[in-house]
C-alpha positions as CSV (number, residue, x, y, z in Angstrom):
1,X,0.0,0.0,0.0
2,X,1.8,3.4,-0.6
3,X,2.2,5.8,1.6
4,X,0.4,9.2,2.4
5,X,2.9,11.2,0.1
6,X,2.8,9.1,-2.6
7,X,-1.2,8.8,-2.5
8,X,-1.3,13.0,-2.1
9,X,1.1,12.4,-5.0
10,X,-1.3,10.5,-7.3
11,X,-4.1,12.3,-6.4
12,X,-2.6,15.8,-8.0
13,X,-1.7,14.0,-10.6
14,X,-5.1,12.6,-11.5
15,X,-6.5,15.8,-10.7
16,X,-4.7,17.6,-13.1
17,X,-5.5,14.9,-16.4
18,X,-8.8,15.1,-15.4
19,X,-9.4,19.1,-15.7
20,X,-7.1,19.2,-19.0
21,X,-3.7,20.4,-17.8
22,X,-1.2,19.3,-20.2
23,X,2.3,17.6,-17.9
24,X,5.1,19.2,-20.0
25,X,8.9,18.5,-19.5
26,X,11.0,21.1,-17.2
27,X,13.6,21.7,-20.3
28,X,12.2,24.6,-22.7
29,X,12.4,24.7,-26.3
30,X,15.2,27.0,-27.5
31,X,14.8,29.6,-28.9
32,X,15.5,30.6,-32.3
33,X,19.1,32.2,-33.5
34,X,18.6,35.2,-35.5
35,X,21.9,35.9,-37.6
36,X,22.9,39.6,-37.6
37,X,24.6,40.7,-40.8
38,X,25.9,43.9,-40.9
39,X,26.7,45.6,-44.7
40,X,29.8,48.1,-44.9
41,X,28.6,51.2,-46.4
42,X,31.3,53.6,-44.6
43,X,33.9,53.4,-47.2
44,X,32.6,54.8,-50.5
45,X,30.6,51.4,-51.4
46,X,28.5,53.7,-53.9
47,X,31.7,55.7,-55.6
48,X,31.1,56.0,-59.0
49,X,28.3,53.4,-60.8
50,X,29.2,51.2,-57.9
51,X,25.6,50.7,-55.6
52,X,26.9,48.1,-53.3
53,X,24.4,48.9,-50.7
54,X,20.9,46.4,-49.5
55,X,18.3,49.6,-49.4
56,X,18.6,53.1,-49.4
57,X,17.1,53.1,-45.8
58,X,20.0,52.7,-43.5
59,X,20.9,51.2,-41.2
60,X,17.8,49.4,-41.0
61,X,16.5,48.2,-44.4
62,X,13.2,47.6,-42.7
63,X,12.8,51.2,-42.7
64,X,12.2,51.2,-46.5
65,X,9.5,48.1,-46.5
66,X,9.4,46.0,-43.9
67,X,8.4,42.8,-45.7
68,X,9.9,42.7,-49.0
69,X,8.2,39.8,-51.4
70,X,10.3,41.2,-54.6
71,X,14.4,42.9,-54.5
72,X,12.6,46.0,-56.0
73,X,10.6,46.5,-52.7
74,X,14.5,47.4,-51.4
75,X,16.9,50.1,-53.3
76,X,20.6,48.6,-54.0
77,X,22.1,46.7,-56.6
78,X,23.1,44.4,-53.4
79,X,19.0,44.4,-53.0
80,X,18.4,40.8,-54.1
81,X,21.2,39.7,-51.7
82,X,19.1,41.2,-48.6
83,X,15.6,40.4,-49.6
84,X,16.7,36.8,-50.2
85,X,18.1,36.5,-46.2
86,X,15.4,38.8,-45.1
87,X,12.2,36.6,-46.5
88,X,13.9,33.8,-44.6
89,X,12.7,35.2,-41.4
90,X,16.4,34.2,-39.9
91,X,18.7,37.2,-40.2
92,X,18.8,41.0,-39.0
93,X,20.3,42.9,-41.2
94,X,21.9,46.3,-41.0
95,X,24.2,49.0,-42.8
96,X,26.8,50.8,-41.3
97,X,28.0,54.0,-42.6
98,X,29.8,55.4,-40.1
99,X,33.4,54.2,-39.0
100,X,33.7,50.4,-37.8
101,X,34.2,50.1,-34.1
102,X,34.2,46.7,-31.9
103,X,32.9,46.9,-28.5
104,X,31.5,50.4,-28.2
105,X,27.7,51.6,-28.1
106,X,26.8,52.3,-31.4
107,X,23.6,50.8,-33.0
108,X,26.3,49.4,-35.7
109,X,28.9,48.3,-33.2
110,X,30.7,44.6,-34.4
111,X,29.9,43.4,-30.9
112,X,26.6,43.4,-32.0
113,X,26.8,41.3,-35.3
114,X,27.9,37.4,-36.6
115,X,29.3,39.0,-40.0
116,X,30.7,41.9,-41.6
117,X,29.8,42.3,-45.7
118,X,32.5,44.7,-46.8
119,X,31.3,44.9,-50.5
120,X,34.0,46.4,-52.7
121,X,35.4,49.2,-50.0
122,X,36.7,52.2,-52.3
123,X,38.7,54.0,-48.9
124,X,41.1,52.3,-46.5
125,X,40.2,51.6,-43.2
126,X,41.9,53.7,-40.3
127,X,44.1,51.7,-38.2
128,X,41.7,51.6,-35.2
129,X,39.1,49.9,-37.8
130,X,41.7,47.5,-38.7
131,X,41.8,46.8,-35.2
132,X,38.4,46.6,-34.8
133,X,37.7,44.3,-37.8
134,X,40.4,41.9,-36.9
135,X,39.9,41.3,-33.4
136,X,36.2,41.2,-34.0
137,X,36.9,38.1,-36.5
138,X,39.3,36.9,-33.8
139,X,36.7,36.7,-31.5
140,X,34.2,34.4,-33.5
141,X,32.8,37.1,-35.7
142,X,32.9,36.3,-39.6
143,X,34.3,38.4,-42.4
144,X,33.1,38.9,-46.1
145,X,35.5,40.3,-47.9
146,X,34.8,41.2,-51.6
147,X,37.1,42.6,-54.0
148,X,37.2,43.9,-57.5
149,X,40.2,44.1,-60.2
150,X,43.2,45.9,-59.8
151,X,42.6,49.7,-60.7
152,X,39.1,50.1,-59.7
153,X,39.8,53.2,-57.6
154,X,36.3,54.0,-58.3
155,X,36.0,57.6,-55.8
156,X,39.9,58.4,-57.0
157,X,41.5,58.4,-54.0
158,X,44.1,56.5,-55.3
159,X,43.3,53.0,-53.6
160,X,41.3,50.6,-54.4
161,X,39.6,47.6,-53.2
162,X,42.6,45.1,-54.1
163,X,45.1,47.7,-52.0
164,X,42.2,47.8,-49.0
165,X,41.5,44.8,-48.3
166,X,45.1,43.7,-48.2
167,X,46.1,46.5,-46.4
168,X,43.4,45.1,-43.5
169,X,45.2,42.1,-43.6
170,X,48.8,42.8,-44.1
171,X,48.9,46.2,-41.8
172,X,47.1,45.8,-38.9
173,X,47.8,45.9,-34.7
174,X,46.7,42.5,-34.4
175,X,48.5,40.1,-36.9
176,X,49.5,41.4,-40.1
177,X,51.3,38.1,-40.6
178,X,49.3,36.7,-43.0
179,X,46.6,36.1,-40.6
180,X,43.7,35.1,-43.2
181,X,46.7,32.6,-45.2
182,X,46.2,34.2,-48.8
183,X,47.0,37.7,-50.5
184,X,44.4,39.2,-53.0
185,X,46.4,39.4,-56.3
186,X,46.7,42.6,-58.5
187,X,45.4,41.7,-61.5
188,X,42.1,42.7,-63.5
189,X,40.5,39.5,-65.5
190,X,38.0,40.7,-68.1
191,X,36.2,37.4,-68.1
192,X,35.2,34.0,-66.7
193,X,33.4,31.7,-65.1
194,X,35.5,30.1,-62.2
195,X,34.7,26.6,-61.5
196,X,33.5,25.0,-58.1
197,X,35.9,22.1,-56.5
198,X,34.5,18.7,-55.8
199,X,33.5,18.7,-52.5
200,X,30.4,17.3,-51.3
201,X,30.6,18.1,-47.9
202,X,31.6,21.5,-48.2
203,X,28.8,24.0,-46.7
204,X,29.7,26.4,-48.8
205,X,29.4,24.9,-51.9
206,X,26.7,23.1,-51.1
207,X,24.1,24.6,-48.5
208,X,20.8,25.6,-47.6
209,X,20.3,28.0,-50.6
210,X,21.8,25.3,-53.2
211,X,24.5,23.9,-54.8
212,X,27.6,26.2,-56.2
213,X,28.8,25.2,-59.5
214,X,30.1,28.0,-60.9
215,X,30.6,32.1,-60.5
216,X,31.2,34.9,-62.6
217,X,34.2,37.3,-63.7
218,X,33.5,40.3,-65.1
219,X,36.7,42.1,-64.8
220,X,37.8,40.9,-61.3
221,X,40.9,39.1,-59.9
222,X,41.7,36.2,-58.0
223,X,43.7,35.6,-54.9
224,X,46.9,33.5,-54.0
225,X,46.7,30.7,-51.0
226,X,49.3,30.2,-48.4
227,X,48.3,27.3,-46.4
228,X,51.8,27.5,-44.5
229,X,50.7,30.6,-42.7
230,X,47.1,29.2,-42.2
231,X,46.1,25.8,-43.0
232,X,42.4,26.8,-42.8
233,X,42.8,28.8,-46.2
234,X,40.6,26.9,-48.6
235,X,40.1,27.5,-52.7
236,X,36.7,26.7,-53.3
237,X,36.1,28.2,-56.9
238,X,39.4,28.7,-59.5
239,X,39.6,30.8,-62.7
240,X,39.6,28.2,-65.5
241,X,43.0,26.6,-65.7
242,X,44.6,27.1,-62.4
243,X,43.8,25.1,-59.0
244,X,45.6,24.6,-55.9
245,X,47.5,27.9,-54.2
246,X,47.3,30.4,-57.7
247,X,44.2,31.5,-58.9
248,X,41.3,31.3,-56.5
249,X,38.5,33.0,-57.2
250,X,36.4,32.3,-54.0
251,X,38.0,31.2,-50.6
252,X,37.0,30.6,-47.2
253,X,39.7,30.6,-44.3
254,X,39.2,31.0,-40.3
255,X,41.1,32.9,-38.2
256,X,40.8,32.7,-33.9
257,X,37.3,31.7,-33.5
258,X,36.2,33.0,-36.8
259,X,35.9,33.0,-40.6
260,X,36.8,34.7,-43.3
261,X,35.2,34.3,-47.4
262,X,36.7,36.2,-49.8
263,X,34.9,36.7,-53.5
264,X,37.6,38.5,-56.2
265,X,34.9,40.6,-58.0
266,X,31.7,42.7,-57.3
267,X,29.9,41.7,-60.5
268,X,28.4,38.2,-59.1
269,X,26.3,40.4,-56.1
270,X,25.1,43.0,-58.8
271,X,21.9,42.3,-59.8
272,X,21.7,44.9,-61.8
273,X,19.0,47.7,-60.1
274,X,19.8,50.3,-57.8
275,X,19.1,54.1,-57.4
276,X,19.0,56.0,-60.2
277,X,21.9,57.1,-63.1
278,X,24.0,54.0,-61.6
279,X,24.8,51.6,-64.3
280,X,24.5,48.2,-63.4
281,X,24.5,44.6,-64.9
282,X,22.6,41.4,-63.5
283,X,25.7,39.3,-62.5
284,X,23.4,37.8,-59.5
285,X,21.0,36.2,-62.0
286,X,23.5,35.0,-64.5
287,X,22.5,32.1,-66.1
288,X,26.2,30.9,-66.7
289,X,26.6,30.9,-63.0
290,X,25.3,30.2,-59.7
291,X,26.1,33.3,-58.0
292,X,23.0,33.9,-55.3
293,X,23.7,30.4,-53.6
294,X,27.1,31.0,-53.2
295,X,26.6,34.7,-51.4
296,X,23.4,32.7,-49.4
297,X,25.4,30.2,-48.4
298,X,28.7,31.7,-47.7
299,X,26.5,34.5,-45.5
300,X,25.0,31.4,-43.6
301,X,28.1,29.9,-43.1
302,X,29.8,32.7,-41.8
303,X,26.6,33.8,-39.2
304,X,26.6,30.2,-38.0
């Protein structure tokens, strides 16, 4: 016979099935991760016909419609790009255009952000942005850098985006020792269509959004590997005829806790509208290439 707790026991019990309450585990369900993406528009990202921006509302593309169904709904030629993470109802996506800063109180602070677009930067970044950028990948944040060919100094300033982004990575206070394991090489390759690796289990290549097969040059360049300073450094698309450490178009490397992707030309993220008397082309949508599932994906991978 049991004993008078255990009878009080079974008697809240039954009580409780019989008016409906439903017993439920202690655990609770977690919650769901939003990725925060933050676009770089602080370093001329919309010099000349360059519109490398997700909407015209900034920082907060919401501010401009807050749920897009179409990339025209949002004003950039990187629109299609933010519409596409947007409708997934997993990311929060901003735009900075003030200076980079890591662990401050801004609204557009790293410390509040997974990854960092830089899309094409047309101005260097100060040394305390360097700072900021590296040791905010150092800490688990990712980086997406993209480039463009060698000469696109598109505000005249006399740098540009080749000679920036190295600069971040050769000339900072944090490691400029080849930190990232690859250099972004001066040279300007009118056309191509860089070829995916064989990987199967490479989430890049082949993620949520689809498989990679192939990307697009439209006057871009290519970087060089090092996998002696970095083993992590990874080729994952090559310009036609070249594979290993020369020639890769689109890379992906960690560094600390976090990662890096590098793409050598703005033309695959173009897709081809943006504010007015820019001139654009519709490298996202090429049908040569598979352009939007590589940004997607890469973007995923790098929030994770």
């Amino acid at each position: 016979m049991p004993g008078p707790r255990r009878f009080a026991t079974a008697l809240t019990v039954l009580g409780l099935v019989a008016a409906g309450a439903t017993l439920q585990a202690s655990t609770p369900a977690a919650a769901a991760t939003t990725h925060r993406v933050l676009f770089d528009n602080a370093h001329a990202e919309t010099a000349g016909n360059a519109d490398w921006i997700i909407s015209t509302s900034q920082p907060d593309p919401l501010g401009q419609d807050s749920s897009p169904s179409d990339e025209s709904d949002w004003t950039g030629a990187l629109s299609s790009w933010g519409v596409a993470l947007q409708q997934t109802g997993d990311y929060s996506l901003k735009t900075a255009t003030s200076a980079l800063t890591y662990g401050g109180s801004s609204a557009t602070d790293l410390s509040k952000f997974d990854t960092l677009v830089l899309p094409e930067p047309n101005t260097k970044f100060t040394t305390a942005e360097k700072t900021a950028i590296m040791n905010f990948v150092k800490n688990g944040g990712g980086l997406f850098m993209i480039s463009d060919h060698t000469g696109s100094d598109r505000n005249n300033d006399g740098y540009d985006a080749v000679e920036i982004l190295n600069d971040l990575m050769s000339n900072n206070s944090v490691d400029s020792d080849d930190p990232f394991g690859f250099s972004i090489d001066s040279k300007n390759i009118s056309s191509d269509y860089p070829s995916a690796i064989s990987d199967s289990s490479d989430p890049v290549l082949h993620g949520s959004f689809g498989t990679v097969k192939k990307s697009l040059i439209a006057s871009g360049t290519t970087a060089t590997l090092a996998p002696s300073d970095n083993s992590a450094v990874k080729g994952l698309l090559y310009r036609t005829g070249y594979s290993g450490n020369t020639g890769a178009f689109f890379l992906t490397s960690t560094y600390g806790s976090g990662k890096i992707a590098f793409w050598g030309d703005s033309s695959p993220i173009d897709d081809g509208t943006g504010q007015s008397g820019n001139t654009l082309y519709d490298g996202w949508n090429d049908t040569g290439a598979t352009n939007a599932a590589l940004a997607l994906n890469a973007t995923d991978w790098l929030s994770e």
